[in-house]
C-alpha positions as CSV (number, residue, x, y, z in Angstrom):
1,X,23.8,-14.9,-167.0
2,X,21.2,-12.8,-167.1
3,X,17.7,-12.7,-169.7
4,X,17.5,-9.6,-171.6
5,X,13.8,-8.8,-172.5
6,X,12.8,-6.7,-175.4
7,X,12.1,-2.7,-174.6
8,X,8.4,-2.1,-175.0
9,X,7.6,1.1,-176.6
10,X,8.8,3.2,-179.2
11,X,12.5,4.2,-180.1
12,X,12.7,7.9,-179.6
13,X,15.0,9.9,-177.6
14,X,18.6,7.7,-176.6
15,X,18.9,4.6,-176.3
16,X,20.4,3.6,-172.2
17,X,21.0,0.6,-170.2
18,X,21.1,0.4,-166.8
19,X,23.0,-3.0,-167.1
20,X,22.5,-6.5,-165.8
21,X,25.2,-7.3,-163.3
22,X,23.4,-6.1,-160.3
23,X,21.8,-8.9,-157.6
24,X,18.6,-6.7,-156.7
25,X,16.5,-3.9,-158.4
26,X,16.0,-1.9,-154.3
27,X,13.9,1.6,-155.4
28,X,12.1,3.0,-158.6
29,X,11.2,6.5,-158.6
30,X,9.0,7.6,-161.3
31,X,6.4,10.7,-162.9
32,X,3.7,11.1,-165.0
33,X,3.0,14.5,-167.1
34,X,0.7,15.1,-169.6
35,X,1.5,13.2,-172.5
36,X,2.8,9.9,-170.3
37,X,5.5,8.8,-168.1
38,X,8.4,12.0,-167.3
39,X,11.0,9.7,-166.3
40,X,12.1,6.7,-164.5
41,X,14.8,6.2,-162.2
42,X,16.2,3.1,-160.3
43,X,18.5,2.1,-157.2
44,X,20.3,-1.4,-157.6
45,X,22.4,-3.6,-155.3
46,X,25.9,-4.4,-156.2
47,X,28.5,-6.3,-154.6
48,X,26.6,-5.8,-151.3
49,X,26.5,-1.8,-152.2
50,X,23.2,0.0,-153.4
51,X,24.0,2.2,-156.5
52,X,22.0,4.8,-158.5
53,X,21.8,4.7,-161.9
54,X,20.8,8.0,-163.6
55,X,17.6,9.3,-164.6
56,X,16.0,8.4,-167.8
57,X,13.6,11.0,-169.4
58,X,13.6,14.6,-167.9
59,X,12.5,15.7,-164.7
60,X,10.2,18.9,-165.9
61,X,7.6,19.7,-163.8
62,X,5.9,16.5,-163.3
63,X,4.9,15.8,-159.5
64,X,6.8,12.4,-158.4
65,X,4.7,9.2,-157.4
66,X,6.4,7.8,-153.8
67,X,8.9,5.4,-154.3
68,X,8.5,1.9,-154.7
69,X,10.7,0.6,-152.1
70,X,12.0,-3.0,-152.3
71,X,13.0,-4.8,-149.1
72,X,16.0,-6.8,-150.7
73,X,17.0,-9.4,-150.4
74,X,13.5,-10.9,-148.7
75,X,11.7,-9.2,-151.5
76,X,12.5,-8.8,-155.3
77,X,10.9,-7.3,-158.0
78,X,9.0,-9.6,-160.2
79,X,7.2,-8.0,-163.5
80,X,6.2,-4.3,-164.5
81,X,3.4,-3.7,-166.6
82,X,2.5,-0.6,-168.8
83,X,1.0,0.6,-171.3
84,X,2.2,3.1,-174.2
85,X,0.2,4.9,-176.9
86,X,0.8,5.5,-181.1
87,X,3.4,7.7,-180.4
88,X,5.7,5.6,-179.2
89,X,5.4,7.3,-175.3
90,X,5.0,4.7,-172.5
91,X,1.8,6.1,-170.8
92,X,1.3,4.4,-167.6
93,X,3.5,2.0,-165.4
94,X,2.7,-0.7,-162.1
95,X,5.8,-2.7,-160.4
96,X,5.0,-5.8,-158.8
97,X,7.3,-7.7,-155.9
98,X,6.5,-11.2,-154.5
99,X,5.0,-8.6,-151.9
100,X,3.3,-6.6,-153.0
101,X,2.2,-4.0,-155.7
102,X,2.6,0.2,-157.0
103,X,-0.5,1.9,-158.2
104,X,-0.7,2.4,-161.6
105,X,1.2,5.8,-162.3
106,X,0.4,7.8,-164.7
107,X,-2.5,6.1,-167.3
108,X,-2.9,2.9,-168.0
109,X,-4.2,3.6,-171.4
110,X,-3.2,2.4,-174.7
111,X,-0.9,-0.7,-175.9
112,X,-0.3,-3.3,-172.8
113,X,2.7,-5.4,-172.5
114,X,4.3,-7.4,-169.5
115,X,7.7,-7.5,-168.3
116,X,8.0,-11.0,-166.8
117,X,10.2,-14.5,-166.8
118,X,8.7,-17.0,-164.2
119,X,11.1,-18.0,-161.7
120,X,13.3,-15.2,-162.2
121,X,13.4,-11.7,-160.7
122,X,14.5,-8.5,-162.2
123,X,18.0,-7.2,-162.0
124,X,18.2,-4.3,-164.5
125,X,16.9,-2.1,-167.2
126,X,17.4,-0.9,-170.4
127,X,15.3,0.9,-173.1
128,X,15.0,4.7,-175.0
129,X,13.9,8.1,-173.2
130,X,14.3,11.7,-174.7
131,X,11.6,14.2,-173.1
132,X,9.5,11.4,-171.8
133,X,10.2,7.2,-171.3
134,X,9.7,6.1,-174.8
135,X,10.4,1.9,-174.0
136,X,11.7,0.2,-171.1
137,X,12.9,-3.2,-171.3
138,X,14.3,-5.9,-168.1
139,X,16.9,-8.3,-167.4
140,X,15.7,-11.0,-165.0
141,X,18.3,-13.6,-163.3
142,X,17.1,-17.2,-161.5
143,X,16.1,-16.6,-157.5
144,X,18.3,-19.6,-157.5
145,X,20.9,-21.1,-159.3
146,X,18.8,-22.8,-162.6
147,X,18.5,-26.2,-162.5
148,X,18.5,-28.0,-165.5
149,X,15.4,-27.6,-168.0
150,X,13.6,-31.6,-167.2
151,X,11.0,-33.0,-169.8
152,X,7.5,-33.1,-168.4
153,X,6.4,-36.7,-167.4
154,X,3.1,-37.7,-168.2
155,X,1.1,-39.9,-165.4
156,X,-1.1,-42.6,-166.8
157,X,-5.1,-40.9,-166.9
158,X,-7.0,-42.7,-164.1
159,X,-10.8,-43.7,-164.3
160,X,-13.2,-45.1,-167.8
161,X,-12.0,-46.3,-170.8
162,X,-15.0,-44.4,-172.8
163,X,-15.0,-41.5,-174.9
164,X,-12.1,-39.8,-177.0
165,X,-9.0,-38.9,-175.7
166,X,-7.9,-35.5,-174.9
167,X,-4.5,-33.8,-174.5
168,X,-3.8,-30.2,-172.7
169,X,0.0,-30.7,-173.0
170,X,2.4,-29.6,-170.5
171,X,3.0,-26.0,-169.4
172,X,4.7,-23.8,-167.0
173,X,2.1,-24.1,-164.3
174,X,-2.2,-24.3,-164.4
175,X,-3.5,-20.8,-163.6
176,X,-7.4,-21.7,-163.3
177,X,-9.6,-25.1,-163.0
178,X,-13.0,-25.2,-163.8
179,X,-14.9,-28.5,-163.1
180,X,-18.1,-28.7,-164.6
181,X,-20.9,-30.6,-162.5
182,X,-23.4,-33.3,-163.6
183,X,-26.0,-35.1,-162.0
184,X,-24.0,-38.3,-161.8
185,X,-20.2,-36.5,-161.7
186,X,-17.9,-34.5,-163.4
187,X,-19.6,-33.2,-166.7
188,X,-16.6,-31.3,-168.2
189,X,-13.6,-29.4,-167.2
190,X,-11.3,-26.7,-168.7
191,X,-8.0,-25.3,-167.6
192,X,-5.7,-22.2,-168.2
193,X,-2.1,-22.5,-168.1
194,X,0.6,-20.1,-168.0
195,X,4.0,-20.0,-170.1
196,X,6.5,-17.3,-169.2
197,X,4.0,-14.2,-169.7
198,X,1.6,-15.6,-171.3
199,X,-2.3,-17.4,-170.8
200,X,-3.5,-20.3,-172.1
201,X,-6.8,-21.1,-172.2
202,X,-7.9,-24.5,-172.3
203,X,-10.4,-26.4,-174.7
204,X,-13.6,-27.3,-172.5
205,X,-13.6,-31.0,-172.1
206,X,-16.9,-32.9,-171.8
207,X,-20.0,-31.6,-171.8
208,X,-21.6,-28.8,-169.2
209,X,-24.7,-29.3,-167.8
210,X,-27.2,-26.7,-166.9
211,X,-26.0,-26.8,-163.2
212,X,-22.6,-24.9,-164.4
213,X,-19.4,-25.1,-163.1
214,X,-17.5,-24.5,-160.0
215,X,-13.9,-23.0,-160.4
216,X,-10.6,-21.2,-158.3
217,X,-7.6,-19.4,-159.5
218,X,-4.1,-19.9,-158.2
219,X,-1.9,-17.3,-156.8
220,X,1.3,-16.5,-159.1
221,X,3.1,-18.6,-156.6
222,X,0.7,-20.9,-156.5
223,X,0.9,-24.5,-158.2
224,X,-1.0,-28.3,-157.8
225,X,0.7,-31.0,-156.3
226,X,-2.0,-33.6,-155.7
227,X,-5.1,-34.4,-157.4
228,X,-7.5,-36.8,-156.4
229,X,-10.9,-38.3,-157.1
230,X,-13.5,-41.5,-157.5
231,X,-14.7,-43.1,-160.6
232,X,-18.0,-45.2,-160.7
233,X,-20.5,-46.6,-162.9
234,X,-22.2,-44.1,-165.2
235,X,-24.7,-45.0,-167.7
236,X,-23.2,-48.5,-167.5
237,X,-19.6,-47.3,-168.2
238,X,-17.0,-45.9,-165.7
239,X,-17.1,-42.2,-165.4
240,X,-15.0,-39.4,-163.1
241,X,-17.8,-38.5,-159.9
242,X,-15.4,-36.4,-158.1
243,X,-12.1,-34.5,-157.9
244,X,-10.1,-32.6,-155.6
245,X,-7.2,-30.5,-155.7
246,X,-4.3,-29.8,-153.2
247,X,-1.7,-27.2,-153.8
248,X,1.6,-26.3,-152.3
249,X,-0.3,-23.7,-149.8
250,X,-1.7,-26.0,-148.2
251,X,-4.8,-25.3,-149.6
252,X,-7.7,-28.1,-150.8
253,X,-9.7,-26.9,-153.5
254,X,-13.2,-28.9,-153.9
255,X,-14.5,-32.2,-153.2
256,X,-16.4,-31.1,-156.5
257,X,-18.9,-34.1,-157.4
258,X,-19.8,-36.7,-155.1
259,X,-17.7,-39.6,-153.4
260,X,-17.6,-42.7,-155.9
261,X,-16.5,-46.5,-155.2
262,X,-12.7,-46.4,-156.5
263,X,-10.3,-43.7,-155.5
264,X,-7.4,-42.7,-157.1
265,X,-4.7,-39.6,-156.4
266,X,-2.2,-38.4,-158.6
267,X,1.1,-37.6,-157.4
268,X,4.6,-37.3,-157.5
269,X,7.1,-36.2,-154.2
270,X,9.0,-33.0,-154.9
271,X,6.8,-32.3,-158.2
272,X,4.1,-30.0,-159.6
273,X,1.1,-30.4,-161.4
274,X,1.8,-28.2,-165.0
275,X,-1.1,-30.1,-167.5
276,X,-3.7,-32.3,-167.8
277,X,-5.0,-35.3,-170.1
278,X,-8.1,-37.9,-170.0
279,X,-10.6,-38.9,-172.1
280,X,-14.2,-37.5,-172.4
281,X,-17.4,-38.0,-174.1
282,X,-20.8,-36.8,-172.4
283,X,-19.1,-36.8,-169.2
284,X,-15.2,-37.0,-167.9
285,X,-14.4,-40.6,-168.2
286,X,-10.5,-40.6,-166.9
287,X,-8.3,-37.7,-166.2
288,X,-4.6,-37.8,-165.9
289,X,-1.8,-34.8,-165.3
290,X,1.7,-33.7,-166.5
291,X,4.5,-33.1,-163.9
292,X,8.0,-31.1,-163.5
293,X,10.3,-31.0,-160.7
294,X,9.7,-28.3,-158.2
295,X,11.7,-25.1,-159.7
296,X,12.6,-26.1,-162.6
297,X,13.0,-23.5,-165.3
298,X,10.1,-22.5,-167.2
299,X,8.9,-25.0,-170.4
300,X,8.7,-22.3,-172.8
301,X,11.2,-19.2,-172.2
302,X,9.0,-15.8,-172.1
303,X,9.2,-13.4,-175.0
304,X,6.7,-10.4,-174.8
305,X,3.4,-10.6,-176.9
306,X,2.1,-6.8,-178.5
307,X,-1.7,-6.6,-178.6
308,X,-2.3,-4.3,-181.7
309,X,-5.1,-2.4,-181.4
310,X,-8.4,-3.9,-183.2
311,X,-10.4,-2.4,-186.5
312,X,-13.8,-1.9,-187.3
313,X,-17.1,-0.6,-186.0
314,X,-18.4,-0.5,-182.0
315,X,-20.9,-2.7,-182.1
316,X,-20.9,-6.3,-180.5
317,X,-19.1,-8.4,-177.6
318,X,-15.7,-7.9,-177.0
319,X,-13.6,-11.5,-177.0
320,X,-9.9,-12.6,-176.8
321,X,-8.3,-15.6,-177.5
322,X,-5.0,-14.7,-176.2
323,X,-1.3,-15.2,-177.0
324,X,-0.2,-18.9,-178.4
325,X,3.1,-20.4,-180.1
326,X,1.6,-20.2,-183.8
327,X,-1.6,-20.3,-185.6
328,X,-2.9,-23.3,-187.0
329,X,-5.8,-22.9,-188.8
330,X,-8.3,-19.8,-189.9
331,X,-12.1,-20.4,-190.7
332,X,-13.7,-17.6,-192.0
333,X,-17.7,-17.7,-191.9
334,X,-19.3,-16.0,-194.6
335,X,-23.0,-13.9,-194.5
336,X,-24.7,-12.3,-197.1
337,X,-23.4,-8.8,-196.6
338,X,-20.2,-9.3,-194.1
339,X,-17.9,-11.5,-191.9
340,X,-20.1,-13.8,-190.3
341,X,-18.2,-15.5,-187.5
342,X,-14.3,-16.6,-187.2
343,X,-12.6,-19.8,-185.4
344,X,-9.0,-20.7,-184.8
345,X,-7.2,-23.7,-183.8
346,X,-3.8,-22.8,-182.3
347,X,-0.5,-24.7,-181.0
348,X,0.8,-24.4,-177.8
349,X,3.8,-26.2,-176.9
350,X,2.9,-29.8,-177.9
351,X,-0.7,-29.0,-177.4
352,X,-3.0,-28.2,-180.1
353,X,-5.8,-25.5,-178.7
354,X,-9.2,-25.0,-180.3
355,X,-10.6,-21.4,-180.2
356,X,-14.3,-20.3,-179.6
357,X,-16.4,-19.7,-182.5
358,X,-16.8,-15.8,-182.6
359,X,-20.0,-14.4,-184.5
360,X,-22.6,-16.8,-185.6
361,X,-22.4,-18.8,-188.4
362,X,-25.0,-18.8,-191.4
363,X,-26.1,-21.0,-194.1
364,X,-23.2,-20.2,-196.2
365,X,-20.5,-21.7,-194.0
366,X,-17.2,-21.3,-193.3
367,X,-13.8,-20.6,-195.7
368,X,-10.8,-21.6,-194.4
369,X,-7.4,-22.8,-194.6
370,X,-5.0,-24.5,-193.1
371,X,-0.9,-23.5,-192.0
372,X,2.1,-25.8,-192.8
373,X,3.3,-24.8,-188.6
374,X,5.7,-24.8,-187.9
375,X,7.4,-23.4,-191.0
376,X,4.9,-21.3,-191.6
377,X,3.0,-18.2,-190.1
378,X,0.6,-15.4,-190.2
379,X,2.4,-12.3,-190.9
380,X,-0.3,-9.5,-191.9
381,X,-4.1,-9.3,-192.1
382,X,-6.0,-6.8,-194.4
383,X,-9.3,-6.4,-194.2
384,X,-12.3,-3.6,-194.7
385,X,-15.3,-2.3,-192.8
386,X,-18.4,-1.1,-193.8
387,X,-21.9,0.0,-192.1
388,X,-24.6,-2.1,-193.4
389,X,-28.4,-1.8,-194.1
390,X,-30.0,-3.0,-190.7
391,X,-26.7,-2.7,-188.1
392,X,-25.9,0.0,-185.9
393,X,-22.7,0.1,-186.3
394,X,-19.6,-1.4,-189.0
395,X,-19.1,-4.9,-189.5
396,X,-16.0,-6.8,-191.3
397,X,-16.9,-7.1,-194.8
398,X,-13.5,-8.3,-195.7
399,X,-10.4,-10.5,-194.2
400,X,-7.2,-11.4,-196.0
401,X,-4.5,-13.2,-194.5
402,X,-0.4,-13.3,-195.3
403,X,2.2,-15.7,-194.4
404,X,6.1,-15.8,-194.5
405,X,5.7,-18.3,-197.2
406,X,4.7,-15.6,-199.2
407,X,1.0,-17.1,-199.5
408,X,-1.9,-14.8,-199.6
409,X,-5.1,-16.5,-198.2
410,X,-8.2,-14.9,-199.6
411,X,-10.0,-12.3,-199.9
412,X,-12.7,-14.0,-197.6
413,X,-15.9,-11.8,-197.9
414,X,-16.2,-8.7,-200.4
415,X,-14.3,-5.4,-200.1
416,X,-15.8,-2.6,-199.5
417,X,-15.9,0.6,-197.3
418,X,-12.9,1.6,-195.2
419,X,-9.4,-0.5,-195.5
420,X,-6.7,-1.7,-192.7
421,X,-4.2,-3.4,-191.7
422,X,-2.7,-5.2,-188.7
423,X,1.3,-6.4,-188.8
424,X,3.8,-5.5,-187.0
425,X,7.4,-5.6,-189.1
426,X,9.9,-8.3,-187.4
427,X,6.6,-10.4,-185.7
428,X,4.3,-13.0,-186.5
429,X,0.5,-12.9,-185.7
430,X,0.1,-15.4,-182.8
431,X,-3.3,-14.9,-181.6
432,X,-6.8,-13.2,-182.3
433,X,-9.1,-10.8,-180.8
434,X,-12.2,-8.5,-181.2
435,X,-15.8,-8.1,-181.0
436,X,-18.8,-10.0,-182.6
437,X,-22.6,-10.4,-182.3
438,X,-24.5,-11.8,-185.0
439,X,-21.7,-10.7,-187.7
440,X,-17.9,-9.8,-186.7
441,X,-17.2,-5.8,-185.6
442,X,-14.4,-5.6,-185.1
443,X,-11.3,-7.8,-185.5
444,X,-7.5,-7.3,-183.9
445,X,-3.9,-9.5,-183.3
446,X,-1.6,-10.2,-181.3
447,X,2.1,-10.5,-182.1
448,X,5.5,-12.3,-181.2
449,X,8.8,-11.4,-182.6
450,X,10.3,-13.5,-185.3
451,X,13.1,-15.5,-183.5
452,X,14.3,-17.9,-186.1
């Protein structure tokens, strides 16, 4: 049966639906106007037979991109990704296949959102279209028949018994590694994992060193199957001097470090790498992974995340924390005249995820609070911004946060100058985002739909 993905975008025009009992997705013709995407059209494979379904949106005058042409059955469609703007008007769109990828046709300005299930390829769409493509939603079905969902096991960490112990939690595969180096070893290391559509970045482990790190990306079909390293005397206790990392392309990422006394590898035939675990102190003392059979279906089914737009004044660093399950925990630092700095601590899966401090923190500290999660989430944050005597541009003088409880947590800060809001009806807030340099600029969300 196939997975039926929310339409992105607004609700205007008719709602259609291309349906979901086709095997392939084989052409997509598109155009872009003026105010956003004209209309789509696609050719499907049924019952051996290529069929076209009708064009949705108008054809007008808008010049046609080429046709995105899909070599079935060798190739499949994989994910779109788009963009559409207040009005409700997808903007811009790009198809990907496991071979390759559109341009971006029409603009890709505005809200972004994903159309994508790992391990699955798309068989259909639905969504709304009137003048223009106002949302366009998927249906994705396995590549092969689904095996059934198997609980991660956990391999024992391998290397010193020192420091504290540390838990990444198991995922749908590891995106990035970044090992730190230290003079003696492996100073820290940090990971980011994928779940359906969505990033998550790891806590940094241990502690970098001025000599940095060194780091590689996986392709999307991409995944570890062997890690292995050396352990040794540091400092008179046992520490991690080296890792390596071996993935299903034959590839071998690192030695990174240098060759210690006892060796180790961590393995499993037929498995893949999707977390990691250990302990760590000054350095990486022991490291350990999660594994999952070989195409299993995903951990954590994929549900598409909204990034609203953030508020507030132009000034500072832009930052991101991405998309999680839930929020945790909100700290809220506090300045004389605005938002000082915020931190979050997020949950992932079994993992709890500790966020960057954004801003800088002052004398006066930090407010904050903490969720009863799972029961309970962020639903809406109010807030004001103001210019201030000595900045160039606004700053957050005020942050309020709402839960489904109902609880109202704060006013953090005071209010004054120009008022917003961020929610989204029907979602919770599941992550944060915005810019900061000494105080906080600007501040935005990111939502999930409500599903229970």
């Amino acid at each position: 049966m196939a997975q039926k993905v929310e339409a992105q975008g607004g609700n205007g025009g008719n709602q259609w639906d291309d349906g979901s009992e086709h095997e392939a997705v084989t052409k997509i013709q598109t155009a872009a106007g003026g105010s956003g995407i004209q209309y789509v059209q696609f050719d499907y494979v049924k019952n051996g037979q290529t069929e076209t379904a009708p064009l949705r949106g108008i054809k007008g005058r808008a010049i046609a991109a080429d046709p995105f042409v899909i070599n079935h059955p060798e190739e499949h469609l994989v994910s779109v990704e788009g963009w559409y703007d207040s009005s409700g008007i997808i903007q811009g769109l790009k198809f990907n296949s496991n071979k390759k990828s559109s341009d971006v046709i029409g603009y890709n300005d505005g809200t972004p959102f994903t159309l994508q299930v790992q391990d699955k390829k798309i068989t259909g769409f639905h969504g709304f279209a009137g003048d223009n493509l106002n949302s366009l939603g998927a249906y994705f079905s396995p590549l092969i028949a689904a095996p059934p969902s198997v609980p991660p096991k956990k391999l024992e960490a391998k290397g010193g018994v020192s420091g504290a112990e540390w838990d990444d939690g198991a995922h749908d595969n590891v995106k990035k590694v970044s090992v730190g180096q230290g003079e003696d070893g492996v100073a820290a290391v940090k990971f980011e994992y994928t779940n359906g559509s969505q990033v998550v970045i790891g806590a940094e482990r241990g502690t970098p060193t001025l000599l940095g790190y060194e780091e590689f990306e996986l392709e999307s079909d991409e995944y570890i199957t062997i890690v292995e390293g050396t352990y040794d005397k540091i400092l008179g206790s046992d520490g991690l001097t080296m890792l390596t990392f071996k993935t299903n392309k034959s590839r071998t990422y690192g030695p990174y470090g240098l060759e210690g006394s006892t060796h180790f590898d961590l393995k499993e035939e037929g498995h893949k790498i999707t977390g990691f675990h250990g302990r760590a102190g000054a350095t990486i003392s022991a490291i350990g992974v999660y594994l999952a059979p070989v195409g299993t279906i995903p951990l954590t089914p994929a549900q598409p995340t909204k990034k609203l737009e953030a508020k507030g004044g132009e000034g500072g660093t832009s930052w991101d924390d991405g998309a999680f399950d839930g929020v945790q925990k909100v700290s809220v630092g506090q300045a004389q005249d605005g938002i000082s700095a915020v931190k979050f601590v997020y949950n992932k899966g079994s993992s709890e995820i500790i966020g960057d401090e954004h801003g800088k923190s002052t004398l006066l500290g930090f407010e904050e609070f903490e969720l009863d999660y799972p029961s309970e989430y962020i639903t809406e944050v109010n807030g004001t911004f103001d210019r201030i005597f000595g900045s160039d541009s606004a700053v957050l003088t005020m942050l309020t946060f709402k839960t489904n409880k109902p609880a109202t947590y704060g006013p953090f800060g005071l209010t004054a100058g120009e008022a917003f809001d961020l929610k989204e009806e029907g979602h919770k807030i599941v992550g944060f985002h915005g810019s900061a340099g000494d105080l906080l600029h600007k501040f935005g969300v990111h939502v999930l739909p409500i599903t229970n």
